[in-house]
ROVEX-253180 format. One line per 4 residues: their letters; for each residue z, x, y of N, C-alpha, C, CB. Coordinates in steps of 0.1 Angstrom, whole numbers, m for minus. Glycine has a CB too. Example, Ala and Ser with C-alpha at 12.3 -4.5 7.8 and 13.67 -1.06 7.14 Angstrom:
AS) 78:132:m57:78:123:m45:78:132:m33:90:113:m45 | 71:128:m22:71:137:m11:79:129:0:57:141:m6;
//
This chain:
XXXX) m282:m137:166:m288:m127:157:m276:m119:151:m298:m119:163 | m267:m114:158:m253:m109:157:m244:m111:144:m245:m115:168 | m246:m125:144:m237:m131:135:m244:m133:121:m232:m146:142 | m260:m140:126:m267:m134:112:m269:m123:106:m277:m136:111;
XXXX) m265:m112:110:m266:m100:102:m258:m95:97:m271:m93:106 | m243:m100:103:m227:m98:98:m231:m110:84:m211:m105:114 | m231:m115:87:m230:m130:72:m241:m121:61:m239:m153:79 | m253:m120:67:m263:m114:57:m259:m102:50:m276:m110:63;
XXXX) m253:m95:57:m252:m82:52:m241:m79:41:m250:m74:64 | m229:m92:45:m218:m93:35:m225:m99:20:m206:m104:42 | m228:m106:19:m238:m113:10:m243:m100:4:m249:m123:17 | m253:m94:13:m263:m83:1:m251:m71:0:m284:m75:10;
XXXX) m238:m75:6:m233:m64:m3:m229:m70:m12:m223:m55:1 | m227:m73:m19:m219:m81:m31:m228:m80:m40:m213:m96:m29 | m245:m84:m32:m259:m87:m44:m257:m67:m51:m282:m93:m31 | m255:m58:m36:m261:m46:m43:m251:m42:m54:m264:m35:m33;
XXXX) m240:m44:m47:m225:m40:m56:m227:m47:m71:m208:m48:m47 | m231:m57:m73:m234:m66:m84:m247:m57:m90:m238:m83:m80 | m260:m58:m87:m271:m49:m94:m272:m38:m93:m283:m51:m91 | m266:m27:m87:m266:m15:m92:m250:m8:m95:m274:m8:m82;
XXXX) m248:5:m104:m240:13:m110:m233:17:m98:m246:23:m118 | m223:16:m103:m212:26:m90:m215:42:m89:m192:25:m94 | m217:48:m74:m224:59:m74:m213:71:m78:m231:60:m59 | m214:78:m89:m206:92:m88:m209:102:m84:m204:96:m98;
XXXX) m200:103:m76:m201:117:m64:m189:126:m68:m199:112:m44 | m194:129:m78:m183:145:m83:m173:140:m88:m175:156:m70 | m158:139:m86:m152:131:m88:m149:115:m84:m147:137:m88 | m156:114:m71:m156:96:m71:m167:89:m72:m152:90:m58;
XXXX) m159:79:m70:m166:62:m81:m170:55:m64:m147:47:m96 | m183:50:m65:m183:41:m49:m192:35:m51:m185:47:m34 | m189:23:m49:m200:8:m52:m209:12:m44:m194:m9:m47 | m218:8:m46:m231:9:m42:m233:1:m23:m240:0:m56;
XXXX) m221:m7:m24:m221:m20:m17:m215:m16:m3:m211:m31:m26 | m205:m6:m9:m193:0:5:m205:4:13:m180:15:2 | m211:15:17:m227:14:25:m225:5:32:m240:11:16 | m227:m9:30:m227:m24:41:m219:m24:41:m231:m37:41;
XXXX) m208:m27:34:m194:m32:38:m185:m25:50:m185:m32:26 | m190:m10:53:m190:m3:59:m192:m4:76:m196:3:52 | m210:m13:72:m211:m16:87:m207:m30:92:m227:m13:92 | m202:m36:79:m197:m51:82:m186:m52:92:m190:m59:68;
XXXX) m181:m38:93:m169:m37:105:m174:m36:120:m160:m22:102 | m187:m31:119:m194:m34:133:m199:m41:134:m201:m28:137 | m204:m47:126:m216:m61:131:m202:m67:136:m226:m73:116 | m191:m69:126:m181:m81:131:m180:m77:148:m163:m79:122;
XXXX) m175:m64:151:m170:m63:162:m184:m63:173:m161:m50:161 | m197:m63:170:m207:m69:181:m207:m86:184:m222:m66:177 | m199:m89:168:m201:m105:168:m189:m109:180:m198:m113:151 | m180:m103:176:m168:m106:186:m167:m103:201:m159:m99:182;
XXXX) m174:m95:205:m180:m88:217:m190:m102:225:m191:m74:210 | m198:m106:215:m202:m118:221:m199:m133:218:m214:m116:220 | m187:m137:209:m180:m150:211:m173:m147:212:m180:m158:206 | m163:m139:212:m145:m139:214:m137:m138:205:m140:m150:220;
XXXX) m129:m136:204:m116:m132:191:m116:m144:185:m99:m128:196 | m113:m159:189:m109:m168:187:m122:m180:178:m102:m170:201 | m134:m177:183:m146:m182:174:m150:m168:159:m163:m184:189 | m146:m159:162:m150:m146:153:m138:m152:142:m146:m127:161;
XXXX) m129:m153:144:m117:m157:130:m127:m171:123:m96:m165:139 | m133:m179:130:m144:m190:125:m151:m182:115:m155:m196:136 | m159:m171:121:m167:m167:118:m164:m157:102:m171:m163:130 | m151:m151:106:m147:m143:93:m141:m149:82:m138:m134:95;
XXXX) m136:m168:85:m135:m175:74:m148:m181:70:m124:m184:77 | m158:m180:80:m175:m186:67:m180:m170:56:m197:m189:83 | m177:m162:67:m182:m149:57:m172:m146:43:m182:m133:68 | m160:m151:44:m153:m150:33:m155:m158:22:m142:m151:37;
XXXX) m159:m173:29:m159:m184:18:m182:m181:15:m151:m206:26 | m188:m176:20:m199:m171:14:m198:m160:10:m209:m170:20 | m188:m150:10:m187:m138:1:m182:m142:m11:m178:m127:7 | m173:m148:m14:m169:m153:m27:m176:m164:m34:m156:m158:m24;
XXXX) m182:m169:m28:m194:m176:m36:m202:m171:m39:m200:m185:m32 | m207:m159:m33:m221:m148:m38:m215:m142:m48:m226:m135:m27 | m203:m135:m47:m194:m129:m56:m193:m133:m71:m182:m131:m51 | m190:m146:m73:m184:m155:m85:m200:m160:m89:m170:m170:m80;
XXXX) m209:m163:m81:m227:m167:m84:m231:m153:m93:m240:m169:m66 | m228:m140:m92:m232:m126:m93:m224:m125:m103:m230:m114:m80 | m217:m133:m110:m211:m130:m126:m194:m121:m122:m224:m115:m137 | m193:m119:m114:m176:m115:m111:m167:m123:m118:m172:m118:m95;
XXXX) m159:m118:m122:m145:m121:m127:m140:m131:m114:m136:m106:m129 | m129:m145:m120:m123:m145:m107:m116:m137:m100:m116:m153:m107 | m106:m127:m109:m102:m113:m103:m107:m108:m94:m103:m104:m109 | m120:m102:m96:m126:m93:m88:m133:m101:m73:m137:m85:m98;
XXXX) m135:m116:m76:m138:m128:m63:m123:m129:m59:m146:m145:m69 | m108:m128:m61:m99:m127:m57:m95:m115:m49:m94:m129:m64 | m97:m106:m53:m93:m90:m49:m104:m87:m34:m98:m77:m64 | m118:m92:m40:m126:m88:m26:m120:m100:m18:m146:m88:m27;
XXXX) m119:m116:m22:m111:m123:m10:m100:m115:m1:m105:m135:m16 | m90:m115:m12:m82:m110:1:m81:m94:9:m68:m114:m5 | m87:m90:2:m93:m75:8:m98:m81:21:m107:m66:m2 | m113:m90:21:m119:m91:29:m112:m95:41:m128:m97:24;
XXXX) m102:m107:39:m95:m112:48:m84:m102:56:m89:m123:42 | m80:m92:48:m64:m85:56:m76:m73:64:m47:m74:40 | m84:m69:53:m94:m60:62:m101:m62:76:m104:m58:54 | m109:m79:78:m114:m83:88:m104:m85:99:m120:m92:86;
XXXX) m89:m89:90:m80:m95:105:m73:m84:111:m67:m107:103 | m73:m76:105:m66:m61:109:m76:m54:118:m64:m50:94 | m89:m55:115:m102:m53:126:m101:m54:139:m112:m61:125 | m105:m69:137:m106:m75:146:m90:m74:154:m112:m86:141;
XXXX) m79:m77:153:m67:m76:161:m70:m57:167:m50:m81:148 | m72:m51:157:m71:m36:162:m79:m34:177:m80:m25:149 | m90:m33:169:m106:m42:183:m100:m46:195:m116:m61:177 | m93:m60:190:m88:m69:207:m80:m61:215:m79:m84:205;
XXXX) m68:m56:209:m59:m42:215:m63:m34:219:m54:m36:209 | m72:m27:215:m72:m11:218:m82:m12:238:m85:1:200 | m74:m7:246:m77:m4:257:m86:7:260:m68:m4:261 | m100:8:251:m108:21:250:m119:15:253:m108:29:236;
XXXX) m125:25:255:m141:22:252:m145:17:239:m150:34:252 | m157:9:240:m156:4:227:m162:7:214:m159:m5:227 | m168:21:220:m173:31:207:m162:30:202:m178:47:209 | m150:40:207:m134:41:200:m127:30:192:m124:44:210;
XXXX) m131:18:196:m123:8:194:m130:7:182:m122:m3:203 | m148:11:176:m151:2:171:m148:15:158:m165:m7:177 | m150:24:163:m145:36:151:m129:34:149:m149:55:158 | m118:32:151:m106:35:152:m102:18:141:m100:39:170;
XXXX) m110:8:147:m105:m7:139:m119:m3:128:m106:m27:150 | m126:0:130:m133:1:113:m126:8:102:m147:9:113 | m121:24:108:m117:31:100:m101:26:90:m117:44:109 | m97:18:102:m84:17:93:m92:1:87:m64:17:103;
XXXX) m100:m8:90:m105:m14:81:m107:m15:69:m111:m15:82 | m116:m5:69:m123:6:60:m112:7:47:m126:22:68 | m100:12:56:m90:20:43:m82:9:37:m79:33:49 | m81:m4:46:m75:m12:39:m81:m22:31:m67:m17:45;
XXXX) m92:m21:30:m105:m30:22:m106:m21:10:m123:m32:31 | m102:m12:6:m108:m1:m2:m95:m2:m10:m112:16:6 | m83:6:m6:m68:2:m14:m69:m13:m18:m53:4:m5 | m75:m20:m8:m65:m35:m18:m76:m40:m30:m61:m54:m4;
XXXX) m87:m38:m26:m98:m43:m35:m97:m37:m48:m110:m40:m29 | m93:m21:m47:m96:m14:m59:m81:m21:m66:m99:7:m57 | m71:m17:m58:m59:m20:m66:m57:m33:m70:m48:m17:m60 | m60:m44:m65:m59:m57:m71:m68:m61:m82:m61:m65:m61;
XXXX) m83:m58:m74:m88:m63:m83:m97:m53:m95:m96:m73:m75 | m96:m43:m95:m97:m31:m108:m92:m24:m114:m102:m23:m108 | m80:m26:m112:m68:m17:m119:m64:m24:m128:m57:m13:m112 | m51:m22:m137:m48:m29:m142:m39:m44:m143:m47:m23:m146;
XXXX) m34:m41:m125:m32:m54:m118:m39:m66:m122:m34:m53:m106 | m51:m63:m119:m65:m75:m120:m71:m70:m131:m79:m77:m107 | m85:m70:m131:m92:m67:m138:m94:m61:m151:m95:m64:m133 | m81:m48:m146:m82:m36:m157:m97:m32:m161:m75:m40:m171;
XXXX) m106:m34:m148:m118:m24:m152:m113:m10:m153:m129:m25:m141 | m106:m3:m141:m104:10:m140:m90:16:m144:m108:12:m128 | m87:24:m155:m71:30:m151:m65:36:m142:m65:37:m158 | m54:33:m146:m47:41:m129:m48:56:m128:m30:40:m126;
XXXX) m52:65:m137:m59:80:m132:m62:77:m126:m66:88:m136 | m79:71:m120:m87:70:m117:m89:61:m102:m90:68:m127 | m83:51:m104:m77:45:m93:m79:52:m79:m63:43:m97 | m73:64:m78:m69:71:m62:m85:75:m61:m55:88:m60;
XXXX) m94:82:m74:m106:84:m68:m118:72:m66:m112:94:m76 | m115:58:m69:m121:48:m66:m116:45:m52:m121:38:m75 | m104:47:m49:m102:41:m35:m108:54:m22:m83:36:m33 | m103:64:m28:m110:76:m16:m125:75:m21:m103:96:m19;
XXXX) m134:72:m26:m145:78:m27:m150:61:m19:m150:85:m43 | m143:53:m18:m148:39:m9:m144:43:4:m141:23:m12 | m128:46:5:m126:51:22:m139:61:29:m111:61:25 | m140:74:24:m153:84:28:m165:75:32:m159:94:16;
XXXX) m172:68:21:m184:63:28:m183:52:40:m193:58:17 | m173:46:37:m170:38:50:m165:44:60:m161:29:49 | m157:52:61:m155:65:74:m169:70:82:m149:80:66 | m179:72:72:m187:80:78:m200:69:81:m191:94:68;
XXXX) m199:55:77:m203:48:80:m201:41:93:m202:44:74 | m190:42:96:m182:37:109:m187:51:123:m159:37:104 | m186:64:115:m191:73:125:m208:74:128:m186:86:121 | m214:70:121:m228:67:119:m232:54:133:m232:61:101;
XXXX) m223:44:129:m223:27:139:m218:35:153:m207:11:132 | m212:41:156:m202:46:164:m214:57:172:m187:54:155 | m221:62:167:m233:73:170:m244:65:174:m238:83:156 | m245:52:170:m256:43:171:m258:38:181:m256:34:164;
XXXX) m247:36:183:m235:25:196:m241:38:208:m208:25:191 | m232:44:208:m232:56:218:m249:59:225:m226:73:208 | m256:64:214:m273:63:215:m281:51:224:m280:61:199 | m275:39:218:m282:32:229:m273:26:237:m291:23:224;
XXXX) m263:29:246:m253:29:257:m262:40:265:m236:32:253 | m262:52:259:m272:62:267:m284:58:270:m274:75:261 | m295:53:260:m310:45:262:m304:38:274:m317:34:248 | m299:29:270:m290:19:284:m294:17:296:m278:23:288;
XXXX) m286:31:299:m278:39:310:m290:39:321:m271:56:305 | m301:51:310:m315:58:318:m324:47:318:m323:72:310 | m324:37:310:m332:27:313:m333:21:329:m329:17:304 | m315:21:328:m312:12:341:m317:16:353:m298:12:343;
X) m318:32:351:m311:42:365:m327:47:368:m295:59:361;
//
């Protein structure tokens, strides 16, 4: 079920990022989409938790090649199906390696490899594929508040998964005892 809701959830981000307006919050710009993409850093890391580092890289090359097909089906530019590819890929492998490393609990692990997830899915995506690198949807004013206004909601997404996590480790606990 793990794994179906990491793959599902990548998918309806792309669907929401595609049908609705990027949200303006004062000065930033944030796809509608970051929201999931956000918790795509946890699902991965429950998926990994229960097959292993080594089937999860399987797993982050199906979600890449069905993210890019949802992507480019949803009217995307190849640009912008390029930019989320390799976003998606440096972002998940950077995760997931962070994840396997960190000698923590795995609340921490799962907040500490999301967050820098998070931030490198956000810079490479915006800069490749919406700037004038790629796309040239967005100019480069604008640029630093598309990428901060994606890091925030993924940050606080990751602390939300992280709060979630924690909540039912405690249910858990008193269930057990």
């Amino acid at each position: 079920m793990r794994l179906v809701i990491y793959l599902f959830t990548i998918v309806l981000a792309n669907v929401v990022t595609a049908k609705f307006a990027p949200l303006e919050v004062g000065i930033f710009l944030i796809p509608m989409g970051s929201f999931l993409i956000g918790a795509t850093f946890i699902f991965r890391d429950l998926v990994q938790n229960k097959y292993g580092r080594k089937k999860t890289y399987l797993f982050i090359c199906l979600a890449l090649i069905l993210s890019a097909i949802s992507s480019y089906l949803l009217g995307d530019t190849l640009w912008i199906v390029f930019a989320s590819a390799i976003s998606f890929a440096v972002s998940e492998t950077t995760d997931t390696e962070i994840y396997s490393r960190l000698n923590l609990p795995m609340h921490l692990r799962v907040l500490y490899s999301g967050v820098i997830g998070g931030i490198l899915d956000s810079a490479i995506f915006v800069v490749v594929g919406l700037s004038p690198i790629g796309a040239n949807i967005l100019p480069w004013n604008v640029i630093w508040m598309a990428i901060l206004g994606q890091i925030i909601v993924k940050v606080i997404m990751q602390f939300l998964g992280v709060l979630v996590l924690q909540l039912a480790s405690v249910r858990k606990k008193s269930f057990n005892n």
